[in-house]
C-alpha positions in Angstrom: 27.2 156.7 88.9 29.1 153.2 90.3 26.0 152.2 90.3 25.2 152.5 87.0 28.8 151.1 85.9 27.9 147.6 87.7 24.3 147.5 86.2 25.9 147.9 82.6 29.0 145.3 83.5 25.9 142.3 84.1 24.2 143.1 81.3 26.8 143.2 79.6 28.0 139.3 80.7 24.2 138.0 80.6 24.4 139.1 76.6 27.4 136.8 76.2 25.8 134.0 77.6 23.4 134.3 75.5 25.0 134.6 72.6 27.3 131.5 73.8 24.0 129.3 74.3 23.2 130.2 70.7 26.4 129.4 69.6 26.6 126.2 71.1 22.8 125.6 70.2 24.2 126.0 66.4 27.0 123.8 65.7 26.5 120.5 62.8 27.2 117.3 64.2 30.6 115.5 63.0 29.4 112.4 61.8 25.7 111.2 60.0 23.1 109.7 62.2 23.9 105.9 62.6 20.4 104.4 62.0 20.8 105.9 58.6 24.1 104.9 58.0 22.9 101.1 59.1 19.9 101.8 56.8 22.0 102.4 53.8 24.5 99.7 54.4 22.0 97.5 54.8 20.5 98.0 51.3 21.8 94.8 48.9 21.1 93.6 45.2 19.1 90.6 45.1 20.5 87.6 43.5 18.6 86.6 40.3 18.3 83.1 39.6 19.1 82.5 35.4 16.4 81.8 34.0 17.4 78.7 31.2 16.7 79.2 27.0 13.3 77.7 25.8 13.3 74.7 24.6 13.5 73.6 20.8 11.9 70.6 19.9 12.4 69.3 16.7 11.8 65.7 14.6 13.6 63.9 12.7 12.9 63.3 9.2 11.3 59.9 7.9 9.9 58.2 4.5 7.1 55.7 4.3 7.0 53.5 1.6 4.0 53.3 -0.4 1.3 51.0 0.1 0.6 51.2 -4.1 4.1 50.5 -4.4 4.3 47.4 -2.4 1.4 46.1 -3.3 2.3 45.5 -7.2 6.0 44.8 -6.8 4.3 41.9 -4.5 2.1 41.0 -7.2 4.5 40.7 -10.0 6.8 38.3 -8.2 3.5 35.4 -8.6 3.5 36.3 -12.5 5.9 34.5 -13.8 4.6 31.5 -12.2 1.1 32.0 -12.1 1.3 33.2 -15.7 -1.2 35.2 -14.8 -1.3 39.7 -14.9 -3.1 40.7 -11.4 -5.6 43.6 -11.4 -3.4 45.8 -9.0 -0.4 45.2 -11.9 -2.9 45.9 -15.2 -4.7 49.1 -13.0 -0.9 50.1 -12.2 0.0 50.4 -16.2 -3.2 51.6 -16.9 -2.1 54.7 -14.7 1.2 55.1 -16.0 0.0 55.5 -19.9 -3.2 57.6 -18.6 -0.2 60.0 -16.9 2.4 59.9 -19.9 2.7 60.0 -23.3 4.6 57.0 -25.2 7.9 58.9 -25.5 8.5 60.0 -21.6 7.4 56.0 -21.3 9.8 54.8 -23.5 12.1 57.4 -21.9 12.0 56.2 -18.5 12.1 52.3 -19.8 15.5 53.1 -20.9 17.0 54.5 -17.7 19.8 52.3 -16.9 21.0 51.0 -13.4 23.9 53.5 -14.3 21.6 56.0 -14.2 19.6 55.0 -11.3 22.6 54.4 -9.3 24.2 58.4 -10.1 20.9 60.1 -8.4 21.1 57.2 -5.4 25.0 58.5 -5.0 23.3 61.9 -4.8 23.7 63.2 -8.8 20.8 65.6 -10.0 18.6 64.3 -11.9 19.3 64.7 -15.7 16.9 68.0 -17.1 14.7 65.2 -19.5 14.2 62.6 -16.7 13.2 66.0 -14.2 10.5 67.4 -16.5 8.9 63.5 -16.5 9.1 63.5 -12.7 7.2 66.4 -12.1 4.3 65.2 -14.4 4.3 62.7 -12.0 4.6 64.7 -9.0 1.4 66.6 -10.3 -0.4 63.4 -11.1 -1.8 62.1 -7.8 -2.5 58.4 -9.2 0.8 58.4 -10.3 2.4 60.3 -7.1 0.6 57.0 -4.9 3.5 54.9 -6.1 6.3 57.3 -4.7 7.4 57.2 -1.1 6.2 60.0 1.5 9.0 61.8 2.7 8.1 63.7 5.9 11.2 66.8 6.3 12.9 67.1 9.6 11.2 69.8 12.1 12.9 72.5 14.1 11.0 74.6 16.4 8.1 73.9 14.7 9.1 75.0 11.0 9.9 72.7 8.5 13.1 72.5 6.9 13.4 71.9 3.3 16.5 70.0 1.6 16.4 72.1 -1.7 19.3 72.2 -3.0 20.1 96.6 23.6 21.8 97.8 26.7 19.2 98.9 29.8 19.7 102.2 30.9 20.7 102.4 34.4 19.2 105.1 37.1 21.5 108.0 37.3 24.3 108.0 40.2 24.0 110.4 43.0 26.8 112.9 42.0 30.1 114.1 44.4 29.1 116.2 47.2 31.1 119.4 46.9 31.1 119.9 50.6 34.6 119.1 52.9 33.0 119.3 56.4 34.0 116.2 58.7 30.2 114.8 58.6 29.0 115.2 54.7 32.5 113.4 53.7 31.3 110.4 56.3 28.2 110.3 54.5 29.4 110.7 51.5 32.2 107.9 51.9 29.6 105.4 53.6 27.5 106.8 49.8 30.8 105.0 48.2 31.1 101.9 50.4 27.8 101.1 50.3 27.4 101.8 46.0 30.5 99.6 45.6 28.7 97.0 47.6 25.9 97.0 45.2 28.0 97.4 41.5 29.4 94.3 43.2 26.2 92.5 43.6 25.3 93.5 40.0 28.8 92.3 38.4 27.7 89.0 40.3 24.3 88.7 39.0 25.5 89.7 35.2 28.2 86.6 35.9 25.1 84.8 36.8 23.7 85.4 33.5 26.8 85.2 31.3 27.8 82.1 32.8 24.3 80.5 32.2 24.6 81.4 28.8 28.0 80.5 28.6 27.0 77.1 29.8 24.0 77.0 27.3 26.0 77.3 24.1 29.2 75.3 25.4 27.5 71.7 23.9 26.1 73.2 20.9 28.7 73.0 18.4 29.5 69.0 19.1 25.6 68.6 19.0 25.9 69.6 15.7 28.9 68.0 14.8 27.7 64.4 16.5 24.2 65.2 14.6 25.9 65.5 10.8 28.1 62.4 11.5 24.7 60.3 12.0 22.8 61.5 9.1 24.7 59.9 6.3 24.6 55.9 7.9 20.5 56.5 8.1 20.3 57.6 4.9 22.6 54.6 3.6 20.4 52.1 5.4 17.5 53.8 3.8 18.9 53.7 0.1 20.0 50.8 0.8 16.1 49.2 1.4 15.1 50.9 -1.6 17.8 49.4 -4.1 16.8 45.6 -2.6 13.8 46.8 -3.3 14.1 48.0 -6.9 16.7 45.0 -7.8 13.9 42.8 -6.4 11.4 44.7 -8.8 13.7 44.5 -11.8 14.3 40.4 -11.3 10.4 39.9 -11.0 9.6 42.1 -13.9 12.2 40.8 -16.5 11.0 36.8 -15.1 7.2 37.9 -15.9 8.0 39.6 -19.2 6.8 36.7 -21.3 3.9 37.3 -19.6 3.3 40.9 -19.6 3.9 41.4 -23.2 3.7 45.2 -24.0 2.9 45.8 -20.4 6.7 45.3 -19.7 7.9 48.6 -20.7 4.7 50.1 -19.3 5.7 48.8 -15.9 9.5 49.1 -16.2 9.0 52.7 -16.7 7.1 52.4 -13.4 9.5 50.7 -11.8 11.9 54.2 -12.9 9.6 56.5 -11.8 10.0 54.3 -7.9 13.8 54.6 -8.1 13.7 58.0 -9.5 11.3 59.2 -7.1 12.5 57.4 -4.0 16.2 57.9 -4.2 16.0 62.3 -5.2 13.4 62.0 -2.5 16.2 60.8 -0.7 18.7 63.3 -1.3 16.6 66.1 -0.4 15.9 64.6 2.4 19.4 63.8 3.9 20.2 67.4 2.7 17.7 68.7 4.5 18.3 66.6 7.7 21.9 68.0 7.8 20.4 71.8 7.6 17.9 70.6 10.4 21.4 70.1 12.4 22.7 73.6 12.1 19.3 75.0 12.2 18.7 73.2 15.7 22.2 74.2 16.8 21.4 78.5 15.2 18.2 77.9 17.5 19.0 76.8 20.6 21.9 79.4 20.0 19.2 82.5 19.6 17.4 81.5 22.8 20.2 80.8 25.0 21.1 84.7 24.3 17.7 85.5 24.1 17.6 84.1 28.0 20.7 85.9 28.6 19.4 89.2 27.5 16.8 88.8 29.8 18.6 87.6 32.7 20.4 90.8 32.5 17.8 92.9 32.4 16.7 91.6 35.3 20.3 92.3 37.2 20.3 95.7 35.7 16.3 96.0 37.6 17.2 94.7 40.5 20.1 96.9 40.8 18.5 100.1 39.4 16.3 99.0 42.6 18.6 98.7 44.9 21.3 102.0 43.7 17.3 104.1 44.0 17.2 103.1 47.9 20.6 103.9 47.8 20.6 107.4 46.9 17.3 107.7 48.7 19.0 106.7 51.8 21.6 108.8 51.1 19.8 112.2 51.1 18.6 111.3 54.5 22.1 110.9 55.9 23.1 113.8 54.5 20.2 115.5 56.0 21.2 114.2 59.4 24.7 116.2 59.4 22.4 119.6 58.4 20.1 119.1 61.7 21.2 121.8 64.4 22.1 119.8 67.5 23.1 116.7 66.1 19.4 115.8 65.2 18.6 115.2 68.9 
């Protein structure tokens, strides 16, 4: 019977061992394995490097004079002396009443340098003398004696003088758990996510700044580019009227001479001014439009560049918060393994 009694007493301790082997066997360690936590701190946002708007090119606008043009207002200076009518002068006013009838000739023989000197100011053209000029706008003989006026350019169009957020990857929610080593992972979670919305505040200051610095010149271009436009277009009107005055003094000397081929060619001599200085006026206004337009471009692709310089944060950090979490189920992982993940 003692016997017995003992027998049951070791069993008895040998069960508690065991069950203090399994115990021990079982516990969670209290903090996350430290190549994981080095691994996760370790994870960064690249630094994206703005890239800068595209370029706008543009040019400037121009007028030739015509070669027609020149040619007869040279000619009619030698008349008077020469007494003589060249054949560049006769073809010219053989043009001019194969264009127009006698009373839009007469009609433009009578426009004063009054007149002429309202449209150079920049005044419209009166309705009768418009409806003359655009017979000789569709008349290409007559057209030859009227300057070519190429319009200013702005990223390749041609301006005329008439007058998105990215969605972000989903954040790796609170851990609802309080033991000692989830909250270590889940604070070194925090640390190393507030590491990385850093990186991304820094790379979306990257591209704000760049735009920033993009647009900052922009409105003075503009302003500097207006202020220039009206002393090129002076100098230009201002050729022209020597011109026409030139014109006018060699026509009236050589009118002896012309007989009724003087009003012929003083209506020619109209349809120059006319044509030259409108031409002019569109294409001042449309030189000051080709300022703002430049200025509206270079605008859309500086934010243009800065749309996609954010994007490209926003990637790089979507790529970076992914490893992140990633990383993150791993550590927490690590404080699930039995025996401390030895």
């Amino acid at each position: 019977m003692k016997k017995s009694k003992i027998s049951v007493l070791v069993c008895g301790l040998a069960m508690m061992l065991v069950m203090y082997n399994c115990k021990k066997e079982d516990t969670f360690p209290t903090e996350p394995d430290k190549d994981l936590v080095n691994k996760i701190k370790d994870i960064k946002v690249s630094t994206i490097t703005a890239d800068a708007p595209a370029a706008v090119t543009t040019t400037a606008a121009t007028a030739e004079a015509s070669a027609k043009a020149t040619a007869v207002n040279g000619a009619m200076a030698n008349i008077a002396s020469s007494g003589t009518v060249p054949a560049s002068v006769s073809t010219a006013a053989t043009e001019v009443k194969a264009a127009l009838p006698a009373a839009d000739v007469a009609t433009l023989a009578a426009v004063t340098t009054s007149d002429i000197a309202k449209i150079s100011a920049g005044g419209a053209v009166p309705a009768e003398l418009k409806a003359i000029m655009d017979k000789v706008a569709a008349n290409p003989a007559l057209q030859a004696y009227l300057p070519k006026f190429n319009f200013p350019t702005v990223a390749g169009k041609t301006i005329s003088g008439r007058v998105g957020a990215v969605e972000q990857i989903e954040q790796v929610e609170k851990v609802l758990v309080d033991d000692a080593c989830t909250l270590s992972a889940e604070n070194t979670y925090k640390a190393a996510k507030a590491t990385l919305d850093q990186g991304k505040a820094d790379n979306d200051k990257i591209a704000n700044d760049a735009y920033a610095a993009a647009i900052a010149p922009l409105a003075k271009e503009e302003t500097d580019c207006k202020a220039s436009v009206p002393g090129t277009f002076a100098t230009y009107r201002a050729g022209i009227q020597a011109q026409i005055n030139k014109g006018a003094s060699d026509l009236e000397a050589a009118k002896a001479v012309l007989g009724d081929l003087y009003p012929v060619l003083d209506a020619l001599l109209s349809v120059q001014a006319i044509g030259a200085f409108a031409g002019l006026n569109q294409l001042e206004a449309a030189s000051l439009k080709a300022c703002t337009e430049t200025k509206d471009t270079k605008t859309t692709n500086a934010k243009t560049a800065q749309t996609a310089n954010l994007a490209k944060s926003t990637t790089t950090y979507n790529t970076a918060i992914a490893a992140a979490n990633t990383a993150f189920v791993e550590l927490s992982k690590s404080c699930h393994n039995q025996g401390g993940g030895q």
